[in-house]
ChimeraX commands (.cxc) that place a marker at each C-alpha (Angstrom):
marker #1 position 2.36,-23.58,-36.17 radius 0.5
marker #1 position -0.74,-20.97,-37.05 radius 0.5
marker #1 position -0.15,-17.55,-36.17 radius 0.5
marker #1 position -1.07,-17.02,-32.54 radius 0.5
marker #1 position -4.38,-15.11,-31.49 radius 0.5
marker #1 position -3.69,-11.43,-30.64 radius 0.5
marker #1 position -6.40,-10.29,-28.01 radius 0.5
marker #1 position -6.13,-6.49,-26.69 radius 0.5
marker #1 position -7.83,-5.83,-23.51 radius 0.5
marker #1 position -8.47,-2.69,-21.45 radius 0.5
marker #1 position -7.51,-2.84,-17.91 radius 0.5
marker #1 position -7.69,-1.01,-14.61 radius 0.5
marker #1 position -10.62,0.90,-15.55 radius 0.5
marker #1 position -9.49,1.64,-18.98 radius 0.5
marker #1 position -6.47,3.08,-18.63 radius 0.5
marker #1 position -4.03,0.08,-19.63 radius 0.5
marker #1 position -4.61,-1.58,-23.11 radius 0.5
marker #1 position -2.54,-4.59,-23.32 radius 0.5
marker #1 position -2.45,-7.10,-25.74 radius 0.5
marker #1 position -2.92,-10.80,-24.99 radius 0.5
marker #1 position -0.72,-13.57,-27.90 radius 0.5
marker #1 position -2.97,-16.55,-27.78 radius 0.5
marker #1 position -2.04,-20.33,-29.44 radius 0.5
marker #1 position -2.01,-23.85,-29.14 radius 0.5
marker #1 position -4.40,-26.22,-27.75 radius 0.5
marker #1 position -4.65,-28.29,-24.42 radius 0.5
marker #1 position -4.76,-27.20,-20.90 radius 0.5
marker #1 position -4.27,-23.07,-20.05 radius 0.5
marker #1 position -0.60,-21.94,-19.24 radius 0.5
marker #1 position 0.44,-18.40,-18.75 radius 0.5
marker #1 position 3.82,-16.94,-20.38 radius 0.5
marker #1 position 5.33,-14.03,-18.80 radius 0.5
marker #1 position 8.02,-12.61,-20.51 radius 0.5
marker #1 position 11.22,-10.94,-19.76 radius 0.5
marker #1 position 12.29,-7.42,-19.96 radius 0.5
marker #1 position 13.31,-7.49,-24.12 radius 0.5
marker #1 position 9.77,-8.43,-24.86 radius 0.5
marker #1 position 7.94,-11.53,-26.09 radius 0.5
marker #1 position 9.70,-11.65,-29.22 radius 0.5
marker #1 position 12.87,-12.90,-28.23 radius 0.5
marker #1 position 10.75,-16.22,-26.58 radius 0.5
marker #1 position 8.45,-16.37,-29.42 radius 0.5
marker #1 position 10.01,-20.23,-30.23 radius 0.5
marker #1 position 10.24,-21.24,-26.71 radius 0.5
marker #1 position 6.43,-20.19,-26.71 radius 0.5
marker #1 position 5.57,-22.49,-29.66 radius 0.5
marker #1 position 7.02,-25.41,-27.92 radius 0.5
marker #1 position 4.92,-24.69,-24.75 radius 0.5
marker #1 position 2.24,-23.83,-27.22 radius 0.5
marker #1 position 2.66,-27.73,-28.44 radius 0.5
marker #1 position 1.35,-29.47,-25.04 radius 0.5
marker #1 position -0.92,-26.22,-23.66 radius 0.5
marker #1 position -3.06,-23.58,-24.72 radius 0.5
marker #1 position -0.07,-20.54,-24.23 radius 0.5
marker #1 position -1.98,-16.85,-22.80 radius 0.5
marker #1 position 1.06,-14.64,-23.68 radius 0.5
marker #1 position 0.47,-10.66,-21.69 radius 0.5
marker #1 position 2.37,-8.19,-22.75 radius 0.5
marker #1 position 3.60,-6.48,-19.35 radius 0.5
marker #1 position 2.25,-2.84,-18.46 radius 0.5
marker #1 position 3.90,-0.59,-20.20 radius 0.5
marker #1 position 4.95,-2.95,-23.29 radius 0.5
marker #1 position 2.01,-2.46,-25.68 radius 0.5
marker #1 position 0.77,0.11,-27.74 radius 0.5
marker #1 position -1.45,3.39,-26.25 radius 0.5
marker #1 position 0.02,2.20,-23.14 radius 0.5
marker #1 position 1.51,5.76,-22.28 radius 0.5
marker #1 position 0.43,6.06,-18.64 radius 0.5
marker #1 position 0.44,2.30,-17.54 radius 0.5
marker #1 position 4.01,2.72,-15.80 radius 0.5
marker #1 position 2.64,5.19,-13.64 radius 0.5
marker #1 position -1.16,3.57,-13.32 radius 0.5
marker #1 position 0.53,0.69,-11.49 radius 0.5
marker #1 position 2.93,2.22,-8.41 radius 0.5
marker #1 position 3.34,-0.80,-6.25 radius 0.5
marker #1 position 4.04,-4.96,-6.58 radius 0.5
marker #1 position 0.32,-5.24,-4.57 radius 0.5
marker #1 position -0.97,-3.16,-8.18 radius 0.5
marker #1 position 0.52,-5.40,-10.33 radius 0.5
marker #1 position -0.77,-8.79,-8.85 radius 0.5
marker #1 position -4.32,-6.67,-8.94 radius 0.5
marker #1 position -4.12,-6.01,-12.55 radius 0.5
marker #1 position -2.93,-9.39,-13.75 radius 0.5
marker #1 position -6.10,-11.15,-11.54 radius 0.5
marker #1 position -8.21,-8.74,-13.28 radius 0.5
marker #1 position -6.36,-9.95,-16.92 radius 0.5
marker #1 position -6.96,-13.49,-15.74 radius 0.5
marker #1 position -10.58,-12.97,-14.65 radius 0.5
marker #1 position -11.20,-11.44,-18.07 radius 0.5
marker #1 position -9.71,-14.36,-19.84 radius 0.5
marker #1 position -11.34,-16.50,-17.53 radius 0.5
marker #1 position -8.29,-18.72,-16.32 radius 0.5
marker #1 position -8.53,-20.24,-13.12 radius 0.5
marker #1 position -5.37,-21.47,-11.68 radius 0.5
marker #1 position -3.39,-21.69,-14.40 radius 0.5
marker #1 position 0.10,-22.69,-14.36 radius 0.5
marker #1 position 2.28,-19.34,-14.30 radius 0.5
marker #1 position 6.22,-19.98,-16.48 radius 0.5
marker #1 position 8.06,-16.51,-15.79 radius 0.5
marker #1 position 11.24,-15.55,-17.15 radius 0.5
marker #1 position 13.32,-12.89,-15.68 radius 0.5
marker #1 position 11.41,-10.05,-14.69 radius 0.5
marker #1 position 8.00,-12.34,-15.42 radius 0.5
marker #1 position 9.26,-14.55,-13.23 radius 0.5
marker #1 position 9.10,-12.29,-10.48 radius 0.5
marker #1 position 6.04,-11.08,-11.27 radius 0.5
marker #1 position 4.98,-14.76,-11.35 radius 0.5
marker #1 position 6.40,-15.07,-7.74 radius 0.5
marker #1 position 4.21,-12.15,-6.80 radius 0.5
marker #1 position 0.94,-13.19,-7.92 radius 0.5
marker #1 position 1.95,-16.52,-6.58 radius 0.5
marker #1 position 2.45,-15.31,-3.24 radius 0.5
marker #1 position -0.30,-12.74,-3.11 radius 0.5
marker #1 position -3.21,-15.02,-4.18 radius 0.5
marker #1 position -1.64,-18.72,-3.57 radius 0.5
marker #1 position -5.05,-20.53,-4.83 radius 0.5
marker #1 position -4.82,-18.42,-8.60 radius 0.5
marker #1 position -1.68,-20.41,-9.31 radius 0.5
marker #1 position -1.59,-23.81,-9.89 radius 0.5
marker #1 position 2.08,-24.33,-10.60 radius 0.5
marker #1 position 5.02,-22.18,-11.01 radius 0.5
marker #1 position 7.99,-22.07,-13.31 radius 0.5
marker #1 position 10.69,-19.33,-12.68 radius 0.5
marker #1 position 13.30,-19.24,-15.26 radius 0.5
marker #1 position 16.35,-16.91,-14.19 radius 0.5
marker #1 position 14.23,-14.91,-11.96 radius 0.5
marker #1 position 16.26,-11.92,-11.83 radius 0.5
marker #1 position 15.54,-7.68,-11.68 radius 0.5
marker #1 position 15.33,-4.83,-10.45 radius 0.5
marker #1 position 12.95,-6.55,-7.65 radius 0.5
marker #1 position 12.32,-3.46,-4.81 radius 0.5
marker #1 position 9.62,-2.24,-3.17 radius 0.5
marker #1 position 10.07,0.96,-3.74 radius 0.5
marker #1 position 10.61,1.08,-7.44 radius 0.5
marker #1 position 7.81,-2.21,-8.33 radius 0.5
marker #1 position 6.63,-1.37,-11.97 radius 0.5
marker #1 position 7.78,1.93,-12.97 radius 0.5
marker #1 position 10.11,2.08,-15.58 radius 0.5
marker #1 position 13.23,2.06,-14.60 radius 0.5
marker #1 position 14.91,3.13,-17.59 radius 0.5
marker #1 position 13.50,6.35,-17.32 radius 0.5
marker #1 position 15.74,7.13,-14.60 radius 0.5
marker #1 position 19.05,8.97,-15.18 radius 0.5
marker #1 position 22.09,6.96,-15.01 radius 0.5
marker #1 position 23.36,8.12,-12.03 radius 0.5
marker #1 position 20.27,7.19,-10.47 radius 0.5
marker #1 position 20.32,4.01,-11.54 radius 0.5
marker #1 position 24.01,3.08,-10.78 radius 0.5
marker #1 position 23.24,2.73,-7.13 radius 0.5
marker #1 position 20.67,0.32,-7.87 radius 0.5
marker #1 position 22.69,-1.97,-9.81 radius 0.5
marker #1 position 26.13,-1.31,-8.54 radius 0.5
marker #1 position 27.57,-1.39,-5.14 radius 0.5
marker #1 position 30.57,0.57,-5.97 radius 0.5
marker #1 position 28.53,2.85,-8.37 radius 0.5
marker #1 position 32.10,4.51,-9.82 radius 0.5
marker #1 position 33.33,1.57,-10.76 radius 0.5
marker #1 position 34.49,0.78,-14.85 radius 0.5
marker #1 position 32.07,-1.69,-14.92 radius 0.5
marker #1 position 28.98,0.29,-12.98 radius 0.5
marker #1 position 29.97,2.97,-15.99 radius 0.5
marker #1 position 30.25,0.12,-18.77 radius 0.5
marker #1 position 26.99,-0.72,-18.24 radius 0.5
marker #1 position 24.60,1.85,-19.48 radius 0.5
marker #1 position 26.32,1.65,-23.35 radius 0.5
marker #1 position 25.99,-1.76,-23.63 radius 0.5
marker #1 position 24.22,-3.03,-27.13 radius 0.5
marker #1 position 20.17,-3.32,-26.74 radius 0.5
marker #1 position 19.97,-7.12,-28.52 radius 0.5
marker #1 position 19.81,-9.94,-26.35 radius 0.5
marker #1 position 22.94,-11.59,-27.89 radius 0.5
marker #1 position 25.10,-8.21,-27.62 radius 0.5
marker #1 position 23.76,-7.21,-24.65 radius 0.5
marker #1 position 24.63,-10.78,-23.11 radius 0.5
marker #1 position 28.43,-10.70,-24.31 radius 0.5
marker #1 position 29.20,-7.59,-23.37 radius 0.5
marker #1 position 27.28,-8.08,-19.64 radius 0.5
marker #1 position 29.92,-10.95,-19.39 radius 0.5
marker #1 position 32.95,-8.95,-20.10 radius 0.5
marker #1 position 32.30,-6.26,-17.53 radius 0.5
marker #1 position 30.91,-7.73,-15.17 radius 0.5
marker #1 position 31.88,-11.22,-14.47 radius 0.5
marker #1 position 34.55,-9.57,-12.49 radius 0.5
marker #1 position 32.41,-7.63,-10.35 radius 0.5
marker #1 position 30.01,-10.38,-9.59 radius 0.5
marker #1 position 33.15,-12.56,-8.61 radius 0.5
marker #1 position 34.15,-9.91,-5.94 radius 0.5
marker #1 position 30.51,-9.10,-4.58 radius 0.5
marker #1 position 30.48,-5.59,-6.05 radius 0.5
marker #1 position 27.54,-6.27,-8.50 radius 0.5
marker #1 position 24.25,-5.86,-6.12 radius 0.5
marker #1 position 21.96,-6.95,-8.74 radius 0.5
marker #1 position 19.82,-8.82,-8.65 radius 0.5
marker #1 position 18.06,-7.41,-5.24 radius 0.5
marker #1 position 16.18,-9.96,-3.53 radius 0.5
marker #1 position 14.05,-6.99,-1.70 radius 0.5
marker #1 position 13.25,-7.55,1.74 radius 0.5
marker #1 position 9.87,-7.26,1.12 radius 0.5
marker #1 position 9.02,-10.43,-0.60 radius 0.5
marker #1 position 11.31,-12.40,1.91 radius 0.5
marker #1 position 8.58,-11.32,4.05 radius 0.5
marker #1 position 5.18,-12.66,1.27 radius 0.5
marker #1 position 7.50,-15.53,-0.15 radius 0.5
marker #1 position 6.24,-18.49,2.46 radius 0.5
marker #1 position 2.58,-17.94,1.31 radius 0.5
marker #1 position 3.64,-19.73,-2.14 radius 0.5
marker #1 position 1.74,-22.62,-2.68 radius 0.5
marker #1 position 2.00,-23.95,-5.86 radius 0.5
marker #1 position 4.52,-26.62,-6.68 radius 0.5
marker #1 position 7.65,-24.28,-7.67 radius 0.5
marker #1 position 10.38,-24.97,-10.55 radius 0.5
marker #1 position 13.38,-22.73,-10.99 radius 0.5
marker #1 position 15.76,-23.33,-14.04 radius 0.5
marker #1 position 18.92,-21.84,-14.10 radius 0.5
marker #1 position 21.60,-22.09,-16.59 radius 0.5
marker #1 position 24.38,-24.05,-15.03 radius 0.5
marker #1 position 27.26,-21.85,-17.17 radius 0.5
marker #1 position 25.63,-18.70,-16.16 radius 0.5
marker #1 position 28.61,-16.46,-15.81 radius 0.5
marker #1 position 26.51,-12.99,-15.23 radius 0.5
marker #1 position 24.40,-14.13,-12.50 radius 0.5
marker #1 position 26.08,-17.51,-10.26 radius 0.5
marker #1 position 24.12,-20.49,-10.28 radius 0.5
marker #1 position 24.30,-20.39,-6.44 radius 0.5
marker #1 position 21.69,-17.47,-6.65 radius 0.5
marker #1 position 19.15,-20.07,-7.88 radius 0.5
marker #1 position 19.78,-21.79,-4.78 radius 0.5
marker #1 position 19.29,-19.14,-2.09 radius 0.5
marker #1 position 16.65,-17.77,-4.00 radius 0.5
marker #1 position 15.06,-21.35,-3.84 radius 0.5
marker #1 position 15.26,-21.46,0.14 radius 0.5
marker #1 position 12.86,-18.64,0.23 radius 0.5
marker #1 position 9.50,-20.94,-1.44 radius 0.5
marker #1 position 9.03,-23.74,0.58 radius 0.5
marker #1 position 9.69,-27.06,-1.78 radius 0.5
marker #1 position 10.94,-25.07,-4.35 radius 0.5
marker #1 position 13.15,-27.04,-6.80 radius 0.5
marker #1 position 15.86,-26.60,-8.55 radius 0.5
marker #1 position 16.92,-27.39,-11.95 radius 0.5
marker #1 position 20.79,-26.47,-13.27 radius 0.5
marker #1 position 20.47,-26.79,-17.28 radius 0.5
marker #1 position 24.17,-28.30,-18.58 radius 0.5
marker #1 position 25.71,-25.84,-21.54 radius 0.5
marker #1 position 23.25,-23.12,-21.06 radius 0.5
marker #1 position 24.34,-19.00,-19.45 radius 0.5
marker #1 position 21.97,-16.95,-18.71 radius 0.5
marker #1 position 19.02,-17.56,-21.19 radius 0.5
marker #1 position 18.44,-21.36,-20.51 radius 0.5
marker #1 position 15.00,-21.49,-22.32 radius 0.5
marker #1 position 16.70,-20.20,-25.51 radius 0.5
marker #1 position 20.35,-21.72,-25.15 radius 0.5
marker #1 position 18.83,-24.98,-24.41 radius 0.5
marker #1 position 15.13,-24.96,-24.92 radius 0.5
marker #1 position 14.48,-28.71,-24.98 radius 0.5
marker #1 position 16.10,-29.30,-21.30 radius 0.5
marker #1 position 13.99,-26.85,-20.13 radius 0.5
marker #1 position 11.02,-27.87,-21.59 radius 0.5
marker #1 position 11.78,-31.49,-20.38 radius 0.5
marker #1 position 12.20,-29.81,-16.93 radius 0.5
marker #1 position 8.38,-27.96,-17.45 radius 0.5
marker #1 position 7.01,-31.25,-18.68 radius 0.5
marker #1 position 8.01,-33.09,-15.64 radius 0.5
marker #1 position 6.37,-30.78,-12.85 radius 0.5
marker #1 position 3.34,-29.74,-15.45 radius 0.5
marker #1 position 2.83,-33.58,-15.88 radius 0.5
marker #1 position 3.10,-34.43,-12.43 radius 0.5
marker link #1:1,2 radius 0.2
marker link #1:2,3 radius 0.2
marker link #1:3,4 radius 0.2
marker link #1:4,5 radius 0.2
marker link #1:5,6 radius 0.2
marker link #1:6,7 radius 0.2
marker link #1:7,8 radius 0.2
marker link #1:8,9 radius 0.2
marker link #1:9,10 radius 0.2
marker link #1:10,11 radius 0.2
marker link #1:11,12 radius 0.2
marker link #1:12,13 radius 0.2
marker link #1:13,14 radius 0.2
marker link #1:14,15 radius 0.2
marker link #1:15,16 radius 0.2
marker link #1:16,17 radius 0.2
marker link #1:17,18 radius 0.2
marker link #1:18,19 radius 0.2
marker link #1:19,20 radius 0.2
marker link #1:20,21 radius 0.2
marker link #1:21,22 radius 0.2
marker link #1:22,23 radius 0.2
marker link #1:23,24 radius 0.2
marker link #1:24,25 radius 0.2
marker link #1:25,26 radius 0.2
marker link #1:26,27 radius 0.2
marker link #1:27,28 radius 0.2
marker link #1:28,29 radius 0.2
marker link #1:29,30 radius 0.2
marker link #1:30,31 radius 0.2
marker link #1:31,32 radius 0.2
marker link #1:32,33 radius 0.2
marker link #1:33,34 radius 0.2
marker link #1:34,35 radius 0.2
marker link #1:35,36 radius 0.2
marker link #1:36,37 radius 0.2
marker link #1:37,38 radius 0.2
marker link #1:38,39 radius 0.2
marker link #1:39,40 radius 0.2
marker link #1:40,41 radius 0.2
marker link #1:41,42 radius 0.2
marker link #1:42,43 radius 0.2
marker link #1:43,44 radius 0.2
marker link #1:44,45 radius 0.2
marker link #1:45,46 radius 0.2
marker link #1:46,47 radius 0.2
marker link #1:47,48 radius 0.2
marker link #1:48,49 radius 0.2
marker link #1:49,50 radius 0.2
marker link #1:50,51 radius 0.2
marker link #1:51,52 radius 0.2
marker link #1:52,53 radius 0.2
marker link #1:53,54 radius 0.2
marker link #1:54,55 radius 0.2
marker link #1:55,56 radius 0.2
marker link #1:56,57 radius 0.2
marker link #1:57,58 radius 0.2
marker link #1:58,59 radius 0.2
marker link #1:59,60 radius 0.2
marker link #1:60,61 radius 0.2
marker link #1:61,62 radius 0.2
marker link #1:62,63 radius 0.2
marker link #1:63,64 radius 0.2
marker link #1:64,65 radius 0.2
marker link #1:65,66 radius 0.2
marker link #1:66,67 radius 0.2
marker link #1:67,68 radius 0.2
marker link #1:68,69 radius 0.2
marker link #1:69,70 radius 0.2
marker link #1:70,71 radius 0.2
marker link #1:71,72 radius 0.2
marker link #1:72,73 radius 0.2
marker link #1:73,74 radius 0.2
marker link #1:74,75 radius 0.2
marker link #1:75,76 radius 0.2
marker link #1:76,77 radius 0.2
marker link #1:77,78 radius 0.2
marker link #1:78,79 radius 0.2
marker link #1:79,80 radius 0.2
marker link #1:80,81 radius 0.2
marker link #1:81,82 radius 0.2
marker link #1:82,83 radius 0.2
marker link #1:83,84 radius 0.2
marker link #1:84,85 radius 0.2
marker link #1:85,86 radius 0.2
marker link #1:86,87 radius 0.2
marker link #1:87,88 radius 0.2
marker link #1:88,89 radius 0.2
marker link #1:89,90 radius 0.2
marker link #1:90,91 radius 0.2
marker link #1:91,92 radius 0.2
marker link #1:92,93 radius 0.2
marker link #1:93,94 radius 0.2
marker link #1:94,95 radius 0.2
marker link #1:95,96 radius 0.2
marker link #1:96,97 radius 0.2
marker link #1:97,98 radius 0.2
marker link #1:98,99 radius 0.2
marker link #1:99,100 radius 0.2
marker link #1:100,101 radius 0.2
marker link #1:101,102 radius 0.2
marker link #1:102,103 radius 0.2
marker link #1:103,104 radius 0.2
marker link #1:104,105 radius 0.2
marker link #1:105,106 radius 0.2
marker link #1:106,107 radius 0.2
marker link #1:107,108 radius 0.2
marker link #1:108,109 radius 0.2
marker link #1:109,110 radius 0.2
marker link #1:110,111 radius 0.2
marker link #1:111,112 radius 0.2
marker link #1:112,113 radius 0.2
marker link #1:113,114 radius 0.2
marker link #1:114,115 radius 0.2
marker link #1:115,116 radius 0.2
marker link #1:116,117 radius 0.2
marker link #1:117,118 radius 0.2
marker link #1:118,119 radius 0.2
marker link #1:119,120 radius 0.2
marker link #1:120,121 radius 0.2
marker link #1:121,122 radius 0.2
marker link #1:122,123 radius 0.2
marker link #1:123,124 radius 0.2
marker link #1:124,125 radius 0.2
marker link #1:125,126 radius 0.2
marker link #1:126,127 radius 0.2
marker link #1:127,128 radius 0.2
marker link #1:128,129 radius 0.2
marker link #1:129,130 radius 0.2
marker link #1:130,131 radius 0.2
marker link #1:131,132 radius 0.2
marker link #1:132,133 radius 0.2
marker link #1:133,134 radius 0.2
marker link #1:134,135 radius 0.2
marker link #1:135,136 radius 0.2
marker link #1:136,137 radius 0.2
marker link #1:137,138 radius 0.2
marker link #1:138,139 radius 0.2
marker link #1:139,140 radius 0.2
marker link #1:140,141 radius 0.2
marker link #1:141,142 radius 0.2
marker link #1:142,143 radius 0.2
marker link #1:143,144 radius 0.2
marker link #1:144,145 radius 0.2
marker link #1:145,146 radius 0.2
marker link #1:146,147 radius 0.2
marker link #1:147,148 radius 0.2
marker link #1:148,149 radius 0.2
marker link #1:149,150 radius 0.2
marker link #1:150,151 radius 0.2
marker link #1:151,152 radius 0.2
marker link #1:152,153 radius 0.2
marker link #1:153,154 radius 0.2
marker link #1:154,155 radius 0.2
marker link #1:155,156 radius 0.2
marker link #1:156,157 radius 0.2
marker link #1:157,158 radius 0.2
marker link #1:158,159 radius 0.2
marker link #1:159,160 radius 0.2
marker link #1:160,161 radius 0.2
marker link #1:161,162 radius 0.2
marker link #1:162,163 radius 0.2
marker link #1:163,164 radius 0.2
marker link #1:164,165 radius 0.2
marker link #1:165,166 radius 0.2
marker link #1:166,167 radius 0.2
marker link #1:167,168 radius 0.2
marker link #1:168,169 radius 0.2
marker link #1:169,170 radius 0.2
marker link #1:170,171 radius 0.2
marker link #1:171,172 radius 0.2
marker link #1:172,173 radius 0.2
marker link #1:173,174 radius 0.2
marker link #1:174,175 radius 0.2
marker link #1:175,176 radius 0.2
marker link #1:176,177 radius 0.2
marker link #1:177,178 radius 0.2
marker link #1:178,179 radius 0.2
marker link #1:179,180 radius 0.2
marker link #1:180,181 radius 0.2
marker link #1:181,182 radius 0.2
marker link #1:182,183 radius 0.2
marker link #1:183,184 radius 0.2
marker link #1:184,185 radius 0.2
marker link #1:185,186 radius 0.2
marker link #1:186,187 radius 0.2
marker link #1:187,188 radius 0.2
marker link #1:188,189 radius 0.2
marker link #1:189,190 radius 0.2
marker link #1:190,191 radius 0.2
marker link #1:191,192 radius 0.2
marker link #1:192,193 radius 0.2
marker link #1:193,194 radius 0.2
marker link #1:194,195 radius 0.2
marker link #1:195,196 radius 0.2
marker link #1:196,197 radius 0.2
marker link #1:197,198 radius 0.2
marker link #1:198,199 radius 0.2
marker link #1:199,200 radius 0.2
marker link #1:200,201 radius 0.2
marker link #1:201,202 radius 0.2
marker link #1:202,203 radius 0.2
marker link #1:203,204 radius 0.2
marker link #1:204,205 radius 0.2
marker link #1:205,206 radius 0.2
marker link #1:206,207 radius 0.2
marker link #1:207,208 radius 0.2
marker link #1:208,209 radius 0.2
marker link #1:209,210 radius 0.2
marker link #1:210,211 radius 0.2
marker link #1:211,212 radius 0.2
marker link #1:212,213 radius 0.2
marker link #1:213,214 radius 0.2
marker link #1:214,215 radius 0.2
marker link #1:215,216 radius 0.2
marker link #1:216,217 radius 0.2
marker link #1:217,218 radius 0.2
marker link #1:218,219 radius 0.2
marker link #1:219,220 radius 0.2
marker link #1:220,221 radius 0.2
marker link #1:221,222 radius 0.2
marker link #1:222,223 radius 0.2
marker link #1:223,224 radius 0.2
marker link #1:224,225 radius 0.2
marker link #1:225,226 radius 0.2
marker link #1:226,227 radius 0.2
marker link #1:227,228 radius 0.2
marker link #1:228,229 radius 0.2
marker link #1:229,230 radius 0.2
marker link #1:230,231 radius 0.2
marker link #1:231,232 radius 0.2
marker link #1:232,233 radius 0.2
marker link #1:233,234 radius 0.2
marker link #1:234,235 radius 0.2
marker link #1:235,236 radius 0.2
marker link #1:236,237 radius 0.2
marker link #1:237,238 radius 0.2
marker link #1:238,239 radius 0.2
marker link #1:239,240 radius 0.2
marker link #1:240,241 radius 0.2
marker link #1:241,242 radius 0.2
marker link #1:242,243 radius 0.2
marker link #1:243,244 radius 0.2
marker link #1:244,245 radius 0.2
marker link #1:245,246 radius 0.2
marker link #1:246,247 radius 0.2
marker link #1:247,248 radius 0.2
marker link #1:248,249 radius 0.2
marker link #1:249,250 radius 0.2
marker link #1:250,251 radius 0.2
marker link #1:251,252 radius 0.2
marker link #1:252,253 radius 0.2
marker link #1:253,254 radius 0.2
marker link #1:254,255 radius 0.2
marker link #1:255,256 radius 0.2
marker link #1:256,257 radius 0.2
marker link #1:257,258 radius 0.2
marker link #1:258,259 radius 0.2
marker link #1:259,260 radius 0.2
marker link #1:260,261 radius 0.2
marker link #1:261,262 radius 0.2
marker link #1:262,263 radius 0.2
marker link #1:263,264 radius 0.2
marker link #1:264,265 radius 0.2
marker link #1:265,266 radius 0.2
view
């Protein structure tokens, strides 16, 4: 497949430059990637990119000069602004959105802010640091104590500590979440992800026609998340992906595609 189209933009009166991966041909679809970047879903983007024409953002904050976009965008109602004003400018109009982790929340938000600028939805483990009160900033530029509480109900626990020296790579980082805190998760100690009260409260404005795809093996985050977060967008369905963790869409990309092809074709 050709190299995709890389479009920068400036955004929120200037302040955000963001760049915009481009390829394919067909009908629009929006990618929005999860928090270790587009690269990682660059080949689950070409086979999307196969059937639509793929708009791939890179989130605030991601892309280069973007210095002050963490702090140009303070709340969840920002961030649904900013990506309307990245769709206006590409000139999409109801697109489909396909989210994956922290995209797929942001999906979920634009979704339930402005119902009629989605036309379907695809949320693949949507999972994060999803609160109110800490929306887009990075969180990473928090300490670690002040990020234990967040993740960790017992925030002194081995695993709670484990966490912060875990390798960066997906692969690594995936292994290593598994040994530490499979046990917590089992026993209710790991809070994460937080389902934040807030979108309980915007989730029944979701219109769209709602996919989420979980990976049935997922031993970080239990499938049965996928199902209460499901309750919470009326219709929403739910596909479990056989032999797949926590990253269905790379572990078993065609599945999930064949998922995505049966709601986009519907």
């Amino acid at each position: 497949m050709a190299s995709p189209e890389v479009r920068t933009l400036k955004l929120w009166q200037n302040r955000i430059e963001t760049e915009v991966e481009i390829s394919g041909s067909g009908p629009a679809l929006v990618y929005l990637h999860g928090p270790w970047g587009l690269a990682p879903d660059r080949a689950f983007v070409e086979r999307l990119a196969a059937t639509h024409t793929v708009y791939a953002p890179k989130h605030p904050g991601t892309s280069r000069g973007n210095n002050e976009a963490v702090h140009a965008l303070d709340t969840w109602l920002d961030l649904v602004v900013y990506y309307g004003e990245l769709f206006d400018r590409l000139e999409l109009k109801a697109p489909p959105l396909v989210g994956h982790s922290f995209g797929a929340l942001v999906a979920a938000e634009i979704a339930a802010a402005a119902p009629r600028s989605i036309g379907k939805l695809v949320l693949i483990d949507p999972v994060g640091l999803w609160r109110d009160d800490l929306p887009v900033k990075n969180w990473m530029i928090l300490g670690e104590v002040e990020r234990r509480p967040m993740l960790f109900a017992d925030p002194e626990c081995e695993a709670a500590k484990q966490f912060f020296f875990v390798p960066t790579d997906a692969a690594g980082r995936i292994e290593t979440l598994t040994q530490f805190i499979w046990s917590q998760a089992c026993t209710g100690k790991f809070v994460w992800p937080i389902a934040d009260r807030g979108f309980k409260l915007r989730s029944h404005r979701i219109a769209a026609p709602t996919l989420i795809v979980w990976g049935k093996a997922d031993r970080i985050i239990a499938p049965a998340y996928a199902e209460e977060f499901a309750k919470q967008i009326a219709g929403a369905r739910v596909e479990m992906i056989d032999s797949a963790g926590h990253l269905p869409h790379l572990e078993q990309p065609a599945a999930v595609m064949r998922a995505i092809s049966a709601l986009l074709g519907r």
